[in-house]
C-alpha positions in Angstrom: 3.7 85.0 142.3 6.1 87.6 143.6 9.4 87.7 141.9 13.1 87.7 143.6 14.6 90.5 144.6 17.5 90.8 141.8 14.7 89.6 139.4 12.2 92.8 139.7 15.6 95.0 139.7 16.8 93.8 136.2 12.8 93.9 134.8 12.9 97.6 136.2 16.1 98.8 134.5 15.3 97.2 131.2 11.5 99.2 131.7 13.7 102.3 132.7 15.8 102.3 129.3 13.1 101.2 127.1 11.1 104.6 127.7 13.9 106.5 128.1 13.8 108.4 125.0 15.5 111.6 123.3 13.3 114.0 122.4 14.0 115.7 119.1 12.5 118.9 118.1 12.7 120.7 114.9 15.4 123.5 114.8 16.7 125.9 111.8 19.7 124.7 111.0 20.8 127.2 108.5 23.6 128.2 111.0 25.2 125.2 110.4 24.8 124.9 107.1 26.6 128.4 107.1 29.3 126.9 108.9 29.9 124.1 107.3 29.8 126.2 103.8 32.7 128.0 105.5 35.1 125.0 106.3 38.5 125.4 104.9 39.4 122.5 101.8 41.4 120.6 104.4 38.6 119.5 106.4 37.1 117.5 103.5 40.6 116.8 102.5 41.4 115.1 105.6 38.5 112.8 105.0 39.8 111.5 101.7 43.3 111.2 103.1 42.5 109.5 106.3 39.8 107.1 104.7 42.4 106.3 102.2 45.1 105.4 104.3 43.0 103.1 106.4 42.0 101.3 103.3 46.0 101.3 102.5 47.1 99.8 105.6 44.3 97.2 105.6 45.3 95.7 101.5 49.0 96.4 102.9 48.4 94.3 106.1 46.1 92.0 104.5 48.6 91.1 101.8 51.1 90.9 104.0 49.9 88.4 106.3 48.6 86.2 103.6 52.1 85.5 101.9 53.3 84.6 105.7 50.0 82.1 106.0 50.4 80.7 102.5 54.6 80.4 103.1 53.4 78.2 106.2 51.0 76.4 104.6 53.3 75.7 101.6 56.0 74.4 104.1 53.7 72.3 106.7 52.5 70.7 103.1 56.2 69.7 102.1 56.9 68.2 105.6 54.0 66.1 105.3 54.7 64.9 101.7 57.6 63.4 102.7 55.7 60.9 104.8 52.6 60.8 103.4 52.1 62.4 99.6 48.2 61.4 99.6 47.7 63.3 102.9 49.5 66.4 102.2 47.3 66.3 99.0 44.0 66.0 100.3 45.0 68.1 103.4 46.7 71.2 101.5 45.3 71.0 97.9 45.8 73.7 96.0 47.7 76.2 98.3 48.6 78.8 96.4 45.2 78.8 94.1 43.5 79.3 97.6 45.3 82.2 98.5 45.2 83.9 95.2 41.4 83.6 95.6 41.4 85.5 98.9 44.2 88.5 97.6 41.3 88.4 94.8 38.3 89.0 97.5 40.3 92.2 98.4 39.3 93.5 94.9 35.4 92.8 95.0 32.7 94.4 96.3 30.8 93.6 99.2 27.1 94.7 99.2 26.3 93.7 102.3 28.1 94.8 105.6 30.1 92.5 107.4 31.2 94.7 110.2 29.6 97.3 111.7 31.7 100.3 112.1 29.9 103.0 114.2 32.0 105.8 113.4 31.8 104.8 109.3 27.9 105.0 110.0 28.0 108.2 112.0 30.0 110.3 109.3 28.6 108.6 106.1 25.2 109.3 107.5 26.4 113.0 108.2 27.6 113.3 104.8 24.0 111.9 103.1 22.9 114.6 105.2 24.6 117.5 104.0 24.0 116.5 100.4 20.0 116.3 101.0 19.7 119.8 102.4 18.5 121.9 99.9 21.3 124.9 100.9 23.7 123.2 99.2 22.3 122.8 96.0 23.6 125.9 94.2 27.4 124.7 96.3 28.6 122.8 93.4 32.0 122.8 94.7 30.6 122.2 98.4 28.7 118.6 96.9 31.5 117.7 94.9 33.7 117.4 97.8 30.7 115.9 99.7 30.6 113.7 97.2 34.5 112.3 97.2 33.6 112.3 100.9 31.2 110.0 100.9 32.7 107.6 98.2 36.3 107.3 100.4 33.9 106.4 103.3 32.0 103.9 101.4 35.7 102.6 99.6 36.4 102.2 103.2 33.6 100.4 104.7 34.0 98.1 101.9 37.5 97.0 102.6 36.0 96.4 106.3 33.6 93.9 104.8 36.6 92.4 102.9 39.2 92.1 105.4 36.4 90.9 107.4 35.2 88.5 105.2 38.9 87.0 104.9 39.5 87.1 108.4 36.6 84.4 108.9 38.0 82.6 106.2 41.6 81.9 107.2 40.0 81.1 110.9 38.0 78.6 109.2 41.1 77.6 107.5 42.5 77.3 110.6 40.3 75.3 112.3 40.6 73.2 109.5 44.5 72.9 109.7 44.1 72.1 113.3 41.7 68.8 113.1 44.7 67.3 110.7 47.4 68.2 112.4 47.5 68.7 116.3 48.2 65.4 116.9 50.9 64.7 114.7 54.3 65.5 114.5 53.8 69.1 112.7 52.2 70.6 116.0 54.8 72.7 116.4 55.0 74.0 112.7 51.1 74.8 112.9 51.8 76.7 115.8 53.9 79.2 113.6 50.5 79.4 111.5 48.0 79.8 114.8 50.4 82.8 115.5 50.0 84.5 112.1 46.4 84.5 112.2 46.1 85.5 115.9 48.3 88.5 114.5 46.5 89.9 111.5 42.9 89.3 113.5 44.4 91.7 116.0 46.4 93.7 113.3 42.2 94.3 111.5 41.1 94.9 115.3 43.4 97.7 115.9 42.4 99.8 112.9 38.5 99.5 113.2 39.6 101.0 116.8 41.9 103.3 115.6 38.3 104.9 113.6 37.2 105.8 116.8 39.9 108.1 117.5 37.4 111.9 117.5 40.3 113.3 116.3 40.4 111.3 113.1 38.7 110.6 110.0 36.0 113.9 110.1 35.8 114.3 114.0 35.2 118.4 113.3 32.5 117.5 111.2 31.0 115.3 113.6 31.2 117.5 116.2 29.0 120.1 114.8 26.7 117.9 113.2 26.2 116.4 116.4 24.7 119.1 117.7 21.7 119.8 115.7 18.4 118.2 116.2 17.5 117.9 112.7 21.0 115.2 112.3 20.0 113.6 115.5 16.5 112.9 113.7 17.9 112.1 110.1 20.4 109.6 112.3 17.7 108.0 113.5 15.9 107.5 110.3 18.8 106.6 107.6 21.7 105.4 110.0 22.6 101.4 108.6 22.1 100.7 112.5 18.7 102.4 112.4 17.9 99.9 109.2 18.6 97.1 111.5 16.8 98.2 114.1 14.1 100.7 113.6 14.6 103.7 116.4 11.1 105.7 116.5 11.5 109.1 116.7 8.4 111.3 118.5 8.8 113.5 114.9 7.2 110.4 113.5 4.0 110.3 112.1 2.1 107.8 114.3 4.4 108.3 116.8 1.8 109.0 119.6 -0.6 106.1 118.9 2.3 103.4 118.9 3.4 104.5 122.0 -0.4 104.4 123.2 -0.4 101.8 126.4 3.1 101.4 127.0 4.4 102.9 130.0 6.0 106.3 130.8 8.9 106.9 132.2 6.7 108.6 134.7 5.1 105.5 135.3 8.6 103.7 135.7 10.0 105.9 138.1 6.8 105.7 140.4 7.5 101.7 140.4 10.9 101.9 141.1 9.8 104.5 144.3 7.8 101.8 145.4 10.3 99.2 145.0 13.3 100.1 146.4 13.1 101.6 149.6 9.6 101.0 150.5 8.9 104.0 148.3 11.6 106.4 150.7 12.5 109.6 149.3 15.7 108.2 148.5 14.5 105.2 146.3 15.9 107.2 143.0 19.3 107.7 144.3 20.0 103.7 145.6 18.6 102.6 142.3 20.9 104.7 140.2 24.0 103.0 142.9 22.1 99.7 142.3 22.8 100.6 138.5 26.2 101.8 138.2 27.4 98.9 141.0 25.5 96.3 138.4 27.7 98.1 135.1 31.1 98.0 137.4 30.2 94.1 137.9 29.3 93.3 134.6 32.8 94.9 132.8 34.7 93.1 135.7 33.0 89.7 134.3 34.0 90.9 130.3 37.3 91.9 131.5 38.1 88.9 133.0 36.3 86.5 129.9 37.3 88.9 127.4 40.9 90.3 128.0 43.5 92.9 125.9 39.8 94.1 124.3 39.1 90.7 122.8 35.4 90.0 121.1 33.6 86.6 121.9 34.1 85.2 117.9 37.8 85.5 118.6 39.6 82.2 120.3 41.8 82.6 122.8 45.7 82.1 122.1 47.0 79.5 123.6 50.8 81.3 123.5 51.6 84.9 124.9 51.1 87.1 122.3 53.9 90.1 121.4 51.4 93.3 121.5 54.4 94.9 119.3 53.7 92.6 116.2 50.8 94.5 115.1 52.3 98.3 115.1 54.6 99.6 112.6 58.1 100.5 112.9 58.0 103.6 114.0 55.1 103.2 116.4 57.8 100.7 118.0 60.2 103.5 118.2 60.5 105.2 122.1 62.3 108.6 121.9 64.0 109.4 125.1 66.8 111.7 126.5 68.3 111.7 129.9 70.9 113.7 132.1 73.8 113.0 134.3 75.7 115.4 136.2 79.5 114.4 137.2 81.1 116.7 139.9 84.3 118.4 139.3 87.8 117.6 140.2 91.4 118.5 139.6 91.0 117.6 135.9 87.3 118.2 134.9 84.6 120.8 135.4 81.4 120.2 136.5 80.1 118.0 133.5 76.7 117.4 132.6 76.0 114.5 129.8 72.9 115.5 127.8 71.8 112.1 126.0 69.5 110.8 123.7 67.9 107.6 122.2 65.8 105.7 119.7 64.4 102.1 121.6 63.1 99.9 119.6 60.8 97.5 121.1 61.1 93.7 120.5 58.3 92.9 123.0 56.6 94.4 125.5 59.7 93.6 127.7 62.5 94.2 125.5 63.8 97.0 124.0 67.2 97.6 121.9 68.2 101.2 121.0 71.3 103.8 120.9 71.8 107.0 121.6 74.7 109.4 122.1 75.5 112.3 124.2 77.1 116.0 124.7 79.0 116.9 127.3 79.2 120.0 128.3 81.4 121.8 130.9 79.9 123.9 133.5 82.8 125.2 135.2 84.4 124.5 138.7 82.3 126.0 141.1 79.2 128.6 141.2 81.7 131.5 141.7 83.1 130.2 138.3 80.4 129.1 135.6 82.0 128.5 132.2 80.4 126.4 129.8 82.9 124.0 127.4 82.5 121.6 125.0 83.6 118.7 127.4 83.4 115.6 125.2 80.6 112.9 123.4 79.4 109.7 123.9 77.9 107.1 121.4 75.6 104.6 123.3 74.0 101.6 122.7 71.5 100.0 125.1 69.7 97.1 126.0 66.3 97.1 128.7 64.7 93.9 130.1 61.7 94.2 132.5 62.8 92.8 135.2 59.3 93.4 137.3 56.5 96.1 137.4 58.4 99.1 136.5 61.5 98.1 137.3 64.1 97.0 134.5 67.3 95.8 133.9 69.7 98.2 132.0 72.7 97.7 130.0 75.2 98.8 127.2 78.2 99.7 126.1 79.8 103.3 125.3 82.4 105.0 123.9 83.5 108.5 125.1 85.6 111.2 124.5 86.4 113.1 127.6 88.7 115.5 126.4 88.0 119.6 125.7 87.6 120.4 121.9 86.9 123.4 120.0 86.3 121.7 116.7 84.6 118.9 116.0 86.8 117.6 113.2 89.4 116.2 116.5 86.3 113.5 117.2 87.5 111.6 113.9 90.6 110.5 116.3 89.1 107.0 117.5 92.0 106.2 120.1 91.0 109.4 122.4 87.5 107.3 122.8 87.5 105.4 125.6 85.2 102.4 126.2 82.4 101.7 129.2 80.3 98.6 129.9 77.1 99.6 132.1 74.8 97.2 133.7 72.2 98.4 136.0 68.6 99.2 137.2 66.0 101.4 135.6 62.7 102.9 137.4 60.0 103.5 134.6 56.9 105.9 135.6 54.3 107.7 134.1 54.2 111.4 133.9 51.2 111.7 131.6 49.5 109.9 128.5 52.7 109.9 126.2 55.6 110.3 128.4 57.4 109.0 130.8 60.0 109.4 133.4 63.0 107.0 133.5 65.8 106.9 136.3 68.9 104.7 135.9 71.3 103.6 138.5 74.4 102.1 136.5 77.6 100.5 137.1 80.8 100.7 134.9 82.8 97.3 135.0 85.5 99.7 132.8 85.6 102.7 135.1 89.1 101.8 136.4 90.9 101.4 132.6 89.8 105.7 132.1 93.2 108.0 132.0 92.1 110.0 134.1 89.8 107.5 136.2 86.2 108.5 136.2 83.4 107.6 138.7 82.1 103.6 138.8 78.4 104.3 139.5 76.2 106.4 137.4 73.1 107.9 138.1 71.2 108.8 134.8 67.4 110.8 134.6 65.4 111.4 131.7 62.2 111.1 129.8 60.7 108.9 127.4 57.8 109.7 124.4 
């Protein structure tokens, strides 16, 4: 029986990967070994300090979000004493004995993984590595830090397994919560407790992703490990994913007569000739479209089931979630500084307002800040350029996003517009005069970390100023 089309083009990419296979050879590797013997302290230093702050901020975080859980628990189980004490009993129990049990999970050690962390694998694997090689057995110093290495990664991976191990817990907890009460009046209360966990699930999320950052935790060591033949082959051997699934490497013994019968990639690529194309001499090319059109399609289909980088174990929220929740204060911070340029006249120079700002964001739509501002003069025409101490502003500012990158601006300032030498005559707050600004911002990207920002702004106070200053403000600047 023949087989469709889109059948016999899956069964040929899955025979295309399965014999498509590295080939490692053996290499002298004492070059790396020499270089790795010559790595300053801070290298193995940073993997101590960044494997230990992860582990920090997962006990921190964890902690954290299990007084907010068990403070909601604590309170859904007093609302519902008050109407029924037998309930709240057998719904709540023991709350704060259950919660005490999972702060006391963050303490124990878990043997076996419950989350795979490829990057933990990767660099604990690289370190095993190091320590085997028989170069580095007159280092003493060299496998003592190996060896702190090693034990910070492993520290590590075990608070993984414990945060995921609670994680599991508290959504089993939830779905608990949620059979008793959805349908009564403390809905709305256990919505509070929905959000928390959605939170710290995402809050565990974002540090296992911040691992994969090459920069962080032993990327330089990775880097040059990765490059020798002889790691590639250990990796394949003593990896915890290679445990799981056993990877034959052709520097196996045996390797030849278990590969005996199975199909080359030779072989493959003559039945994908013959496939595709009738076997045309551009058969290879259309299958390798066919391929890459098939990956495009299938992260479309995740995207869309799977949004914001959600796994399949995780439910979906049924609330908008605040993507701000999870970073700390200062990752919530947005620097910025702008410029505005007032022309002269019979009282001012040419003025230029040199600002800057701390946002902090509420949501992804919202941000608070304040800021303040130097004026300086620039003098009254090119013939005449003088600079002067023209005045300061103090600022505060609040941005809504209005839609796309568009938002709505607004604040209030107070200025002093008058020459000074000395900044002692700023003390005198009745030379400030006051603004109200409400306007339009344009937001846009300028690369990964910045971004532009122009403002077009209207002052509702612009007619009170002695002397009267312009009503419309134009503002650009940059945000990081």
């Amino acid at each position: 029986m023949r087989m469709p089309g889109p059948a016999r083009i899956l069964l040929l990419i899955l025979l295309y990967a399965s014999v498509t296979v590295n080939s490692v050879t053996g290499q002298d590797s004492s070059a790396f070994f020499n270089r790795i013997l010559s790595f300053p302290d801070k290298v193995f230093g940073s993997i101590d300090k960044e494997a230990n702050k992860f582990e920090q901020k997962l006990t921190q975080q964890t902690d954290k979000y299990l007084n907010k859980l068990q403070r909601q628990e604590e309170k859904l189980k007093r609302k519902l004493w008050r109407t029924d004490s037998a309930k709240a009993k057998e719904v709540f129990g023991d709350v704060k004995g259950r919660y005490d049990g999972l702060r006391n999970h963050l303490k124990e050690t878990v043997q076996a993984p419950s989350v795979y962390n490829g990057k933990l694998d990767s660099l604990g694997t690289a370190l095993n590595f190091l320590q085997s090689n028989p170069q580095l057995q007159q280092a003493s110093e060299l496998k003592d830090k190996l060896g702190n290495n090693l034990q910070s990664i492993t520290d590590l991976q075990n608070k993984l397994n414990q945060t995921e191990q609670i994680r599991k817990k508290i959504a089993d907890r939830q779905q608990e919560l949620k059979r008793h009460l959805q349908n009564t009046v403390l809905a709305k209360e256990f919505q509070k407790f929905k959000k928390e966990v959605y939170y710290y699930q995402a809050q565990v999320k974002e540090y296992q992703e911040a691992f994969k950052d090459p920069k962080k935790l032993g990327g330089k060591l990775l880097q040059v490990a990765g490059k020798i033949p002889a790691f590639q082959d250990f990796m394949q051997k003593h990896s915890y994913l290679a445990t799981m699934f056993r990877i034959p490497s052709p520097t196996d013994p045996g390797y030849a007569a278990n590969m005996a019968g199975l199909q080359t990639r030779a072989d493959v690529s003559n039945m994908i000739n013959q496939q595709i194309a009738g076997g045309g001499p551009n058969a290879q090319q259309q299958f390798q479209q066919q391929m890459q059109a098939a990956q495009t399609e299938i992260q479309n289909l995740k995207n869309k089931i799977l949004p914001q980088g959600g796994s399949s174990d995780e439910p979906m929220p049924d609330f908008k979630p605040n993507n701000q929740k999870t970073k700390s204060f200062l990752e919530r911070i947005e620097w910025g500084s702008n410029l505005q340029t007032t022309k002269g006249n019979f009282y001012f120079p040419v003025t230029s307002d040199i600002g800057v700002s701390a946002g902090y964001k509420i949501n992804d739509k919202s941000i608070i800040g304040i800021g303040a501002s130097y004026k300086v003069g620039l003098g009254q025409s090119w013939q005449n350029i003088n600079f002067t101490n023209q005045g300061a502003g103090l600022r505060t500012f609040v941005d809504i996003k209005l839609k796309g990158n568009f938002w709505i601006s607004g604040g209030g300032e107070m200025n002093y517009r008058t020459s000074f030498r000395y900044i002692t005559v700023l003390k005198d707050v009745s030379a400030w005069q006051q603004s109200a600004l409400l306007g339009i911002s344009r937001k846009y990207k300028i690369g990964k970390k910045m971004k532009g920002n122009a403002q077009l702004l209207y002052d509702f106070l612009w007619k009170q100023q002695i002397p009267r200053t312009q009503a419309v403000l134009f503002r650009v600047g940059y945000n990081f």
